[in-house]
N, C-alpha and C positions, 0 to 999 in steps of 0.2 A: 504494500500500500504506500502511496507516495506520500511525504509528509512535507510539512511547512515550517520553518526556523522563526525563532523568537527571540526577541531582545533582553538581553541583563546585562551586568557586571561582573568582571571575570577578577575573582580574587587568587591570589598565591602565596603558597608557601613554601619561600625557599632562600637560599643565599644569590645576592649579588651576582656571584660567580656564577652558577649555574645557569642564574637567567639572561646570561649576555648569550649561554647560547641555542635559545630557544625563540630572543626577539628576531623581528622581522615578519615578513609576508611569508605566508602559506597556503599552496594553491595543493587541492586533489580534488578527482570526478567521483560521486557516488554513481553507481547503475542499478537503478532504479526501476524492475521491471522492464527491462531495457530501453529506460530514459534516463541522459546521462546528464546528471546535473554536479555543475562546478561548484564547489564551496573555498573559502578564500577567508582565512584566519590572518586578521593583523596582529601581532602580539606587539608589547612594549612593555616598558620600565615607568616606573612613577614611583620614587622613594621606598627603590626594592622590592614594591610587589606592584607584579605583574597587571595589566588591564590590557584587553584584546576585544576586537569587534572582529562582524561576521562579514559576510557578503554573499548572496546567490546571486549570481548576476542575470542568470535565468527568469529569477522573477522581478529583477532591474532594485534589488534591494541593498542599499552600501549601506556600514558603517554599522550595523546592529549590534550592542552591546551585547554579550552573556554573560552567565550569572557566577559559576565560580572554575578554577583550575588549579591545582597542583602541577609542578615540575618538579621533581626528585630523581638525581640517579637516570639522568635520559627517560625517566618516564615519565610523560604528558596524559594529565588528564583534565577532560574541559567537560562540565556538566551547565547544559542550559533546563532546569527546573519544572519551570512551566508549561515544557513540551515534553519531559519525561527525555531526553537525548541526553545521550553521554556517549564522549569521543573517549579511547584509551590506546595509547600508541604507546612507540619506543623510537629515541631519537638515534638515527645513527649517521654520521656526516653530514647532509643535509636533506635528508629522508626522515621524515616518521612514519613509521609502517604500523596501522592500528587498525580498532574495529570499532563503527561507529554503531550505535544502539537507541533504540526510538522502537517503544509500540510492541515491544518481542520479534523485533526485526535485529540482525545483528549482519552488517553488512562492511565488506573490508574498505579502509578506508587510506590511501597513503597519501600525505603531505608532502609537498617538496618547497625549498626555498627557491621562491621565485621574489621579482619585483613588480607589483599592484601598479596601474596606474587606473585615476580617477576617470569616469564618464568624457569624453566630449575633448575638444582642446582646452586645456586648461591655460594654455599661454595666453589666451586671449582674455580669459577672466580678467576683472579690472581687481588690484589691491584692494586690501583694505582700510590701508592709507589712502587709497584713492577712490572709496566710498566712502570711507570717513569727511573727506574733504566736501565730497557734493554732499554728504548731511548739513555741514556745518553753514552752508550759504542760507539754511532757515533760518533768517535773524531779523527779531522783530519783538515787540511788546504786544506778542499775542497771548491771550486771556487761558488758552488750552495748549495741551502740548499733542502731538502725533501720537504716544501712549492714550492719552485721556479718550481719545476717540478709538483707538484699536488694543488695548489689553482686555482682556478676556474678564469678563464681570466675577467679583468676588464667588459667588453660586449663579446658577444658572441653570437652565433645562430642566424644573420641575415635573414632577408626574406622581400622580396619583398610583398608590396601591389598588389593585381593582376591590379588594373590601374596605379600602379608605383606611385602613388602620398604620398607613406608611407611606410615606414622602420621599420620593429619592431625587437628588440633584445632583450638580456638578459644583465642588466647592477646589478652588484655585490654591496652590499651596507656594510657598516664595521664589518654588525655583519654578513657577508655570506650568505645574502639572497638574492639572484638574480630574482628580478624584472623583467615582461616584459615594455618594454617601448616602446611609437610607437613617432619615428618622424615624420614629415611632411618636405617633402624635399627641398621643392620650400624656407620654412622661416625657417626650423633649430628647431624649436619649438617642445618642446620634454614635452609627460605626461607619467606618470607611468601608462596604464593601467591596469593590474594585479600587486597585491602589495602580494609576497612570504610570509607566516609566518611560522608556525612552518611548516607542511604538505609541502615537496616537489613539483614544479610546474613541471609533468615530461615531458612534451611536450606541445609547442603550436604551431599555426598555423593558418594561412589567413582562413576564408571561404568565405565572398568577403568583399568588400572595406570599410563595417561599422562592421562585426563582427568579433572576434575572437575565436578560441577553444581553450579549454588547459584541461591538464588530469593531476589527482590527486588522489593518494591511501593514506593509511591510515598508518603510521609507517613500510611502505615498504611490505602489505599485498598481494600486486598485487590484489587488487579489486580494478580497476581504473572506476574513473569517469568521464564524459566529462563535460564540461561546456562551456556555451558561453558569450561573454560580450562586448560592445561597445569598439571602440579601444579607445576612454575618458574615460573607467573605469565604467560605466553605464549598469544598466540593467544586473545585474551578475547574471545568474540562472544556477542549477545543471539541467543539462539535462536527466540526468540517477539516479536522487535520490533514488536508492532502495540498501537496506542493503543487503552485502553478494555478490554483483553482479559483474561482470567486464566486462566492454564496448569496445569498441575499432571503430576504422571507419572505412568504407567498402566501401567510394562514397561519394566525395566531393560536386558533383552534380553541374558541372559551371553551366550549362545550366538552373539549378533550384535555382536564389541564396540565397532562403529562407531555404533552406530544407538542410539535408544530410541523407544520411546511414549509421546506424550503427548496429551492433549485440553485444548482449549479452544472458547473461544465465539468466534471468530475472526469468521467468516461469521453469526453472529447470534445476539448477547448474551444469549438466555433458553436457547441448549442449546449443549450441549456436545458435541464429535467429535476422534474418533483419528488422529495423525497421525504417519507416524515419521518421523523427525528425522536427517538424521547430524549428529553432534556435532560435526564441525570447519568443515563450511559451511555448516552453517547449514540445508542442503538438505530439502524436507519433501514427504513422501506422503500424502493424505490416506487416511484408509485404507475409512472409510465416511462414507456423510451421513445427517443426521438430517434426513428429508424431511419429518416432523409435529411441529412445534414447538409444538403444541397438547396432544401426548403425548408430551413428550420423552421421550428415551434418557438413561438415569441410571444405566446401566453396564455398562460392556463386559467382556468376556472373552475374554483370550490367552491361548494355551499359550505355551510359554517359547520356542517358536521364532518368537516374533510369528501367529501367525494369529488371527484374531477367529474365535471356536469359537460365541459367544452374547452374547447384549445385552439388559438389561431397559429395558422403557419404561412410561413412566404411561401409564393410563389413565383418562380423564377426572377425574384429579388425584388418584385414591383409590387405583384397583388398580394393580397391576405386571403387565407381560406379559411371560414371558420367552420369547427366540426361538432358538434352539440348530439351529446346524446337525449332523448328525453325521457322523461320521465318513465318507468316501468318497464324500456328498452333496455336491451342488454349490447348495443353497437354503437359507435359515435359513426354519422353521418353526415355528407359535406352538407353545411345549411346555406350559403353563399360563397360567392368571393368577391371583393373588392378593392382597389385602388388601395395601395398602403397607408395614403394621406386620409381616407375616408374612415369615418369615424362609428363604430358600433362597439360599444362597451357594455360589458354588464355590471353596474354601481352594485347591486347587490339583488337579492331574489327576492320573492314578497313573499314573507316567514308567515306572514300574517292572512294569506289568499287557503285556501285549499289548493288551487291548481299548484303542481309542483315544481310546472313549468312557468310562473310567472315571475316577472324579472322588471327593475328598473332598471332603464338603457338607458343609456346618452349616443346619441346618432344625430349625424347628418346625412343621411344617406337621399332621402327628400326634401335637406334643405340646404343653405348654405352656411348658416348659425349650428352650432351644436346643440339641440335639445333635450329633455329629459321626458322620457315617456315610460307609461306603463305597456309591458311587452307581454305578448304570449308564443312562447319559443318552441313550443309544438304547432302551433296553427301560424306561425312565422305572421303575426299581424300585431300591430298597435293598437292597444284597448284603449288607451285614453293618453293624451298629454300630459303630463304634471306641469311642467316649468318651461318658458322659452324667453327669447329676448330679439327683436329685434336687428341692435346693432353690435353683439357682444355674445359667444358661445356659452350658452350656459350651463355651468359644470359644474354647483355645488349643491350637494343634498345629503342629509343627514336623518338616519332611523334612529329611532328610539326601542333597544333589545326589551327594555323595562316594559314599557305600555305596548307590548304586541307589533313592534317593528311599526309605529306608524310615525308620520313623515313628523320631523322637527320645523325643519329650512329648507328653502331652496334658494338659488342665488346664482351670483355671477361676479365675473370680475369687469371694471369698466373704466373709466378712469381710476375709481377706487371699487374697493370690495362689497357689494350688494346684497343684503341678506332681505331675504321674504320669511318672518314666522309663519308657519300652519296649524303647527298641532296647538292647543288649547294650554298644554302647560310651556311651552316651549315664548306662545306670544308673552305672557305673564312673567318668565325669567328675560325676557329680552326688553321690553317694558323696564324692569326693574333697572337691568343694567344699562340699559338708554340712559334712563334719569341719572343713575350713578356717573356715567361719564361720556356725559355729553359734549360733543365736539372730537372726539377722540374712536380709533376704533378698536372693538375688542372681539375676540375670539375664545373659542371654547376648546385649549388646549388636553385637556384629558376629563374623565367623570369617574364615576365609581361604578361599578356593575349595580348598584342601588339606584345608581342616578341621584343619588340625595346630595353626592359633593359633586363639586364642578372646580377644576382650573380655569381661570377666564386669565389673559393677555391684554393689556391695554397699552396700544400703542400710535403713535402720530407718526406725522412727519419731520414734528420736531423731539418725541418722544420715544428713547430706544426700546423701553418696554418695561411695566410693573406685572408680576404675578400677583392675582388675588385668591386666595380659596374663600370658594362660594357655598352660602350652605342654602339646597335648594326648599327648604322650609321656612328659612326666616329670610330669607332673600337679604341677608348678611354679607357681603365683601369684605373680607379680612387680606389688607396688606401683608402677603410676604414678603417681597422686595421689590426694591427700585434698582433694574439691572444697572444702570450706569448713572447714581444719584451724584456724579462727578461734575454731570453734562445738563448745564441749566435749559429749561425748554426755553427762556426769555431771549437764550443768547444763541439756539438756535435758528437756521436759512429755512425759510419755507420754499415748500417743494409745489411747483404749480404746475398741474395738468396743461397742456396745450393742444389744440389740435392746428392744423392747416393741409395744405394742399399740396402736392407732388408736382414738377414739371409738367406729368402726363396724366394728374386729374387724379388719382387717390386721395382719398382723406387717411391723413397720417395722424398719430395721435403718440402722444412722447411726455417728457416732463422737464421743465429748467429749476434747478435750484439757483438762486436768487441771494446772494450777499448784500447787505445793510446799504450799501452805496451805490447799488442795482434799483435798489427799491426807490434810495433818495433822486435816481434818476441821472444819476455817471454811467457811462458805460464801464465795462468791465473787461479786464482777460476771461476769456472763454475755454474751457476745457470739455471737447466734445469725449461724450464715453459709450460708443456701440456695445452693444448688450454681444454676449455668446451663442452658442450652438451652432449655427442658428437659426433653423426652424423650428416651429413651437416653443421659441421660447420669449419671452415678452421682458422689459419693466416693468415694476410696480409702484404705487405711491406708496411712502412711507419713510421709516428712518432710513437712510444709507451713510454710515460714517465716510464714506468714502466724498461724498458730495457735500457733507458739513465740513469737514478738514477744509478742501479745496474753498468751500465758502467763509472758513475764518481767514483763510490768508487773500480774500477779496475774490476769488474766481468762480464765477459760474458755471454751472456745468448742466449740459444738455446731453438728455437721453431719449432715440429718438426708438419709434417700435414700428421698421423699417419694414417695408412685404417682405413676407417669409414669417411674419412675429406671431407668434401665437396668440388666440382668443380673439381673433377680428375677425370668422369663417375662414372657412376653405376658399374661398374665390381668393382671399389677400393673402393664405398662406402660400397657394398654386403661384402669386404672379409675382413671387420671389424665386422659383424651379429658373434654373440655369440663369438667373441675372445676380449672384454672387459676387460682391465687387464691381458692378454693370449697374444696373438700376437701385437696388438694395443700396449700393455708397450713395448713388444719385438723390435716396431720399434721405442720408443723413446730410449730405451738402444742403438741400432744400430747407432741411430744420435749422441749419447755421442761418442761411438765409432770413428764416423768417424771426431769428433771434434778433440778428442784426436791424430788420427791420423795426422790431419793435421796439427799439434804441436801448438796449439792455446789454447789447455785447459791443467791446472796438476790434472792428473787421481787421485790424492787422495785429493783432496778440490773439490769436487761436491757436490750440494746442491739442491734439486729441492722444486719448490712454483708452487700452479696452485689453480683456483679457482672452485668450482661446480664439476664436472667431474672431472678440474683437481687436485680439491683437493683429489676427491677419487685416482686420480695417483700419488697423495705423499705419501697418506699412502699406498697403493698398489706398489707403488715403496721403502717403508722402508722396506716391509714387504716379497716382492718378491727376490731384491737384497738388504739385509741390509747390505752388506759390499761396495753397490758402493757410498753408500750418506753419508756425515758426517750431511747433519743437513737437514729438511724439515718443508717448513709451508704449513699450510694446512686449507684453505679459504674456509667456507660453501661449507664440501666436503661430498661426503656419506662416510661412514665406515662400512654399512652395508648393501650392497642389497637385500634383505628380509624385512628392516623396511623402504628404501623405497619406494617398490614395496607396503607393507603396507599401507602409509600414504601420500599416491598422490592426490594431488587436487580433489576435485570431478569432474573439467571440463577436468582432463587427465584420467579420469577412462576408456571412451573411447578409449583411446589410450592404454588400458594396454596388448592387444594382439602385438600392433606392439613392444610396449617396450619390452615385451618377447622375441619377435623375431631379438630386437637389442642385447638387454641384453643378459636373460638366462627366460627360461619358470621353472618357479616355482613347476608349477605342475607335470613336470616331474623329475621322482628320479634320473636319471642322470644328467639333467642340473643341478638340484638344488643341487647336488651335487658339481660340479663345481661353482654356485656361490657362495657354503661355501669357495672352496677352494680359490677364489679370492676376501673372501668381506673379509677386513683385521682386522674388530672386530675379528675374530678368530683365529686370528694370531697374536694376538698382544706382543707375548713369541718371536717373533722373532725381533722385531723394536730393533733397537741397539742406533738409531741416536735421539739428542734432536728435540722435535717437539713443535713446536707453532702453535695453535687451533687458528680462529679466528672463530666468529659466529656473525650471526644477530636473536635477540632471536625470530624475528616475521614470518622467514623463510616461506612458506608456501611450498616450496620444499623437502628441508634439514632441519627435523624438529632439533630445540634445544638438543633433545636428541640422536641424533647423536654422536653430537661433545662433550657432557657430557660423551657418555660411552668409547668415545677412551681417552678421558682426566683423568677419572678416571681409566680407567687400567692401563694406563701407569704410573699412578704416584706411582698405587701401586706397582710397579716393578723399581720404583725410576728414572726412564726417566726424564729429565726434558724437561716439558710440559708449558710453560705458556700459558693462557688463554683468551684471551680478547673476551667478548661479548658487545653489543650493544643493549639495548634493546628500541632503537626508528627506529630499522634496520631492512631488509627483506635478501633477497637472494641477497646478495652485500651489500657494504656501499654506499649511495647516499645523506650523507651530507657533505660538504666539510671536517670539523673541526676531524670528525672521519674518513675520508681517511688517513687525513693524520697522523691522529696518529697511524692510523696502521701501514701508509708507514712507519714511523719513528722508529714502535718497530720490523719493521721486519729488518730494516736496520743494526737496535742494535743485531736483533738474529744472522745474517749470520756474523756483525762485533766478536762476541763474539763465533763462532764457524766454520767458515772458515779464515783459516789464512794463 
């Protein structure tokens, strides 16, 4: 069985002498069911005992600490704890020849002294002298500092026990490790159940009132793991121990509280399959296979008692087929197929119908908007509407398990968040918290399987966010925290909805956050900031530190939600398909435009930042209009669509028909024509404005080499380019200490080249 490495601290005990000669790099292949995975031991010295990190580079993971080792007499022994692995060798000249152990697997293992080097060209990295420098040009008698708006809130991510009897959070500890911690509510009595070390804790959550999950990858590799573990910290097992894999949940399973659903690529990395799990051994059912990995399955469907009811799979990379068994049937049968981009989901089944085929769906399949309908999926007909909108897909609805599954909300997103009460105790709690915090919007982060408590979010645009628990009989709001009571709302930028027009007649709709001297009517430096993905994925109003920072230091910042953006139909998702960098840039120039116009930005200090996507629209916006930007950074962005249509995960290979058909199809000479002319590696005779690179070296999206070959043309054409990589980092930064030192060197670039 293939297994996955984990991070600790590697202690020793030994002399001096001994350990001068076991430091350095150590590279050997495990084979692994005949997959040969490299492991790469750094050892060193630090006050005579020993500390060593790990590295698979198979699953794109540096630098991982483990937890203890002895050296004695040329024998090496390394134990990393938490995954039950122990390495045991014998050193002889520059060999150690050992057996490594993991799981009742006992497989040989030889080390040799080799020399490691880091991800990517490192020569090109800029110093740290020479990031330190562009921080320090932030100089000013501002009120906040780059911390105040990006360190991680004291606690944070509340959630209810599903019997209410325990609260668990994220509480931050000095060196930035944020711990889960569960209270008990009735005494105040608080344990750390999960203790964060180096490896990020990227999610966790309830599965009932003795266990908990939480998910974990590897230096930001996206091969996430689940694991479960007593809320006393007890009983910690990896549920998903297999190397190279990424898991995810599918089915909480109230009904079943031992068990859950999940899927991953276990059995073979381009699709993904359902397996249920019990939570305390680890134990696993597979529960279907995906026998056509050519058409993978790309989603299942359970009712809440676990059965798999229906499943959509590609076809030939474009359409969806979805297969639904019905009720009392022993076969799943094709019920449609459709366009990838069209929309037929099932929200949840109607617990509360007798038919057993009844279902809320969200479909456009008759319209252009998203709607929410009562379905009947044996007689394939619509019984009734529930919810729709107009100019806005509507996609939120909410059951109540307590009162017989009947409807709470329904809603949508629009400029801001739109909620409709229906059910009778649901208007009465909304009511309530209307009056409590009016002006503001709030949300219904977790409840109790009673329903009697509620977590409710109240948050603005100038407001980063308060927990309250809600007691639903005394219609009580009880303050738990002020996530970031650092950050006054008074001295917060409001963030304002805009809508306008495109060159070619869409109505675009976006948002400008607005600094104090925007408002009194200066113009301002502008920082445009294209959103990711980037289909179906939108802006929202709300807090964004990112756009209050830029508006303490005077700049506003426009975000525009360009065709391709999610939640405006499918007519304005389709008429961003092949105009990537083409029409899609053309309507974030339009929104510069209409800022400009409405005397709130100075047309010659524009600067655009964006991450993924958007970073590929910084450099495709130097390279498109290089006289509208004096300065651009550019965030694990592509720079070449050709190397990443190359080097896409193996679980998006399946998708690489639809990506053609967002993108640009490669195989044809006309498209690919066109994505030369918009991938901006080949353009780079044209970038006039200085650019700062940011990367994460363990990307598994935006490989390293991206951001290497636009860093190095540019320099050879004397652009100033700084550099900064991360290399305990993936597709984003996700540890505090490196957010914010990017925040702070970006803060130094725009200070040093918008004025």
């Amino acid at each position: 069985m293939k297994q996955i490495f984990y991070s600790i601290v590697f202690v020793v005990l030994g002399m001096s002498n001994t350990i001068a000669q076991i430091k350095g790099d150590w590279k050997g292949t495990l084979d692994v069911q005949g997959t040969a995975i490299e492991i790469i031991f750094h050892i060193a010295e630090e006050n005579s005992v020993l500390q060593a990190t790990m590295d698979v580079p198979l699953q794109g993971a540096v630098g991982i600490p483990v937890s203890s080792a002895t050296y004695e007499e040329n024998a090496l022994s390394l134990k990393i704890d938490q995954a039950g692995i122990q390495y045991k060798g014998t050193l002889e000249g520059e060999t150690v020849t050992g057996t490594y152990s993991q799981g009742g697997m006992d497989l040989p293992l030889v080390l040799k002294k080799t020399v490691v080097t880091k991800p990517g060209d490192t020569t090109l990295v800029s110093t740290k002298q020479q990031l330190a420098d562009l921080i320090s040009l932030d100089k000013g008698n501002f009120k906040y500092r780059v911390e105040d708006y990006f360190a991680k809130p004291k606690t944070s991510g509340f959630q209810l026990s599903p019997n209410g009897k325990y609260i668990s959070y994220r509480e931050k500890d000095d060196k930035n490790k944020r711990h889960v911690m569960v209270k008990e509510v009735a005494t105040g009595k608080v344990v750390r159940a999960i203790e964060e070390k180096e490896e990020l804790i990227r999610g966790m959550g309830w599965i009932n009132d003795e266990r908990l999950v939480y998910v974990m990858d590897q230096g930001g590799n996206e091969n996430y793991h689940l694991y479960a573990i007593n809320i006393d910290g007890g009983k910690n097992i990896d549920l998903t121990p297999f190397e190279g894999v990424q898991a995810s949940i599918l089915n909480m399973l109230k009904e079943q509280k031992d068990f859950i659903i999940i899927q991953m690529n276990k059995d073979n990395k381009q699709v993904f399959e359902p397996y249920k799990v019990n939570i305390h051994t680890g134990a696993m059912e597979k529960l279907f296979t995906n026998e056509d990995p050519e058409n993978a399955i790309v989603g299942y469907e359970f009712d809440k008692d676990g059965n798999l009811r229906g499943y959509a799979k590609m076809l030939n990379g474009i359409n969806t087929q979805f297969f639904y068994k019905p009720s009392g049937t022993a076969d799943f049968t094709l019920f449609h197929t459709t366009k990838w981009d069209d929309t037929f989901s099932i929200v949840s089944f109607n617990y509360a119908s007798q038919n057993k085929d009844e279902a809320y769906v969200l479909t456009n399949l008759d319209s252009d908007k998203s709607r929410i309908v009562l379905y009947d999926l044996k007689n394939k007909k619509v019984l009734k509407e529930i919810y729709s909108n107009d100019e806005y897909d509507a996609n939120l609805i909410a059951l109540s398990r307590k009162r017989n599954w009947e409807i709470d909300f329904v809603g949508y997103e629009g400029e801001k968040v739109v909620i409709k009460p229906i059910s009778d105790t649901f208007k009465k709690i909304y009511t309530n918290l209307d009056k409590q915090f009016k002006g503001y919007e709030f949300s219904i982060a977790g409840k109790t399987d009673n329903e009697d408590q509620l977590l409710v979010v109240v948050q603005s645009d100038k407001l980063y966010g308060r927990y309250y628990h809600y007691d639903t009989k005394s219609g009580k709001a009880t303050l738990l925290v002020d996530l970031m009571p650092q950050l006054k709302e008074q001295d917060m930028a409001e963030m304002r909805p805009i809508t306008f027009k495109s060159r070619d007649g869409l109505t675009l709709h976006g948002y400008i956050t607005l600094p104090k001297a925007a408002l009194d009517g200066k113009k301002v430096p502008l920082i445009v900031n294209p959103h990711g993905g980037p289909q179906g994925i939108r802006d929202s109003w709300g807090f964004n530190p990112e756009t209050q920072l830029f508006a303490s230091r005077g700049y506003a910042t426009l975000q525009v939600n360009f065709r391709v953006s999610g939640g405006y139909g499918k007519d304005f998702l389709r008429a961003g398909f092949k105009e990537i960098g083409r029409k899609a840039m053309d309507d974030v120039e339009d929104g510069i435009q209409y800022v400009i116009d409405q005397g709130w930005a100075d047309k010659s200090n524009i600067a655009i930042y964006g991450a993924s996507h958007g970073g590929y629209a910084v450099l495709r916006g130097l390279t498109k209009t290089p006289d509208l930007y004096k300065a651009g950074v550019d965030y694990v962005g592509v720079s070449n669509i050709f190397t990443l249509m190359s080097s896409i995960p193996e679980y998006w290979k399946p998708y690489k028909e639809m990506l053609y058909e967002i993108w640009y199809d490669l195989d044809k000479e006309d498209e690919a024509a066109i994505a030369k002319e918009v991938s901006p590696l080949f353009h780079i005779d044209k970038i006039k404005a200085p650019l700062f690179v940011v990367q994460g070296a363990n990307d598994p999206r935006v490989k390293i080499a991206e951001a290497d070959q636009i860093v190095k043309a540019l320099r050879e054409k004397d652009v100033d380019v700084p550099y900064m990589v991360k290399y305990d980092e993936g597709h984003g930064f996700g540890k505090e200490e490196n957010q914010i030192e990017f925040y702070k060197a970006m803060i130094g670039f725009f200070t040093k080249h918008l004025k």
